[in-house]
N, C-alpha and C positions, 0 to 999 in steps of 0.2 A: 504494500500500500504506500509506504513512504520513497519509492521510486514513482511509483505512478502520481504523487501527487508533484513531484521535484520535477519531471517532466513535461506533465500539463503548468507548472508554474513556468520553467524555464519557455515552454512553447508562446504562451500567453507574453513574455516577457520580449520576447524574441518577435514575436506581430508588432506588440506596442512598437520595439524599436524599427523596425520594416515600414509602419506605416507612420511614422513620426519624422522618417528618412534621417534619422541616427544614425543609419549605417553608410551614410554617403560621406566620404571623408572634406569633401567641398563643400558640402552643408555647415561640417563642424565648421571648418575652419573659417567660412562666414559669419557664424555665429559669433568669434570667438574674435572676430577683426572689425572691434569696435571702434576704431578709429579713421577706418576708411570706409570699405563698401556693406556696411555690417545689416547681416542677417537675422532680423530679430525673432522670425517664427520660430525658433526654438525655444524662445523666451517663454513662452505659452508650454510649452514639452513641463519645460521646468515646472513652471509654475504650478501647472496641474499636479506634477507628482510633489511635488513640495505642500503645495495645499490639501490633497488625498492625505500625507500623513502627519501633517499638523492635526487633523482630525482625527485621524483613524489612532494614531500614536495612543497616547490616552487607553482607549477601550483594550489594545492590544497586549496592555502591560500585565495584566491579570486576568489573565486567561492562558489556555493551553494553546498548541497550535489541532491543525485537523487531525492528527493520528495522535493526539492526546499526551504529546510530550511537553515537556516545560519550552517553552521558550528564552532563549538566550541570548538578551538583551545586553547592551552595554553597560556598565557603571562605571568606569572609568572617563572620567569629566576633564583630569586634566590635558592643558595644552604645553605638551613641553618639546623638544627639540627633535625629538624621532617624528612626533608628531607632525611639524613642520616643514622636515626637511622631507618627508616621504609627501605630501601634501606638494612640495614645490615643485619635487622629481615628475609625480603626476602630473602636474597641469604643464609642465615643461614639456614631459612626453604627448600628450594630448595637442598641446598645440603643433608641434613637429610634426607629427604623422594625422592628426586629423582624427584619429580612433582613438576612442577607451577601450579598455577591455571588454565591455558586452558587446557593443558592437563588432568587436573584432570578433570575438567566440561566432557570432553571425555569419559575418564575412567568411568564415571557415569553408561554407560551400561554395564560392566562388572559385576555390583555388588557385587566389591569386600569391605569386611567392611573398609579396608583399606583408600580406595578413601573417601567413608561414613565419617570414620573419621578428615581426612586431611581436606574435605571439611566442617564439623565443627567447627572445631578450625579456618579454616580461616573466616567463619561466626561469632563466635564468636570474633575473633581480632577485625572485622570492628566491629561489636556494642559496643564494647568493647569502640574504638577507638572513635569512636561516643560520647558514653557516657563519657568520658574522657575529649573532647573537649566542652561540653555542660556545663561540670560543671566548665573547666578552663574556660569560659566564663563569 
């Protein structure tokens, strides 16, 4: 049951970004080039999902998820230098290449090497980051 539902989510998630054209990496990069020719219609993408769990946040805190397990929420609040510097890496990668990670996961059937790559190098950040941490340990 808890693939089937990770599936119809991921499926669901994966339309939203298709029909939002999230996965066009000249859309992002529109978006994101507010100083010249900027593309605001994602601004509304945002906005929806930002406003869906302003709402929904709340109700979801105390409750189970569908297949009755706890849910595993953040509680770590603060904002400190991992925090930051992994936050700048992203938005640094996102602007370069035009994708985040879900839409790249997307792009996966395309088979362009491109995606292949992007999705690499964010493979290797996490073991990277991994091993990183294992050793400042």
């Amino acid at each position: 049951m808890e693939l089937i539902i990770g599936f119809i989510s991921g499926l669901i998630f994966s339309i939203g970004l298709i029909i939002s054209q999230m996965i066009d990496p000249q859309k992002l990069i529109g978006f994101l080039d507010i100083l010249g020719n900027w593309d605001y219609s994602l601004a509304f993408v945002l906005g929806g999902a930002v406003g869906f769990n302003l709402i929904t946040f709340r109700f979801i805190q105390k409750r189970k998820s569908l297949i009755g397990k706890d849910l595993c929420l953040p509680t770590n609040k603060a904002i400190d230098n991992k925090l930051l510097l992994g936050s700048v890496l992203f938005g640094i990668g996102w602007g370069l290449v035009g994708v985040c990670p879900g839409p790249a996961l997307v792009n996966l059937v395309t088979l362009k090497s491109e995606i292949f790559i992007l999705m690499g190098s964010i493979l290797i950040g996490m073991f990277g980051f991994n091993l990183f941490e294992k050793k400042r340990a």
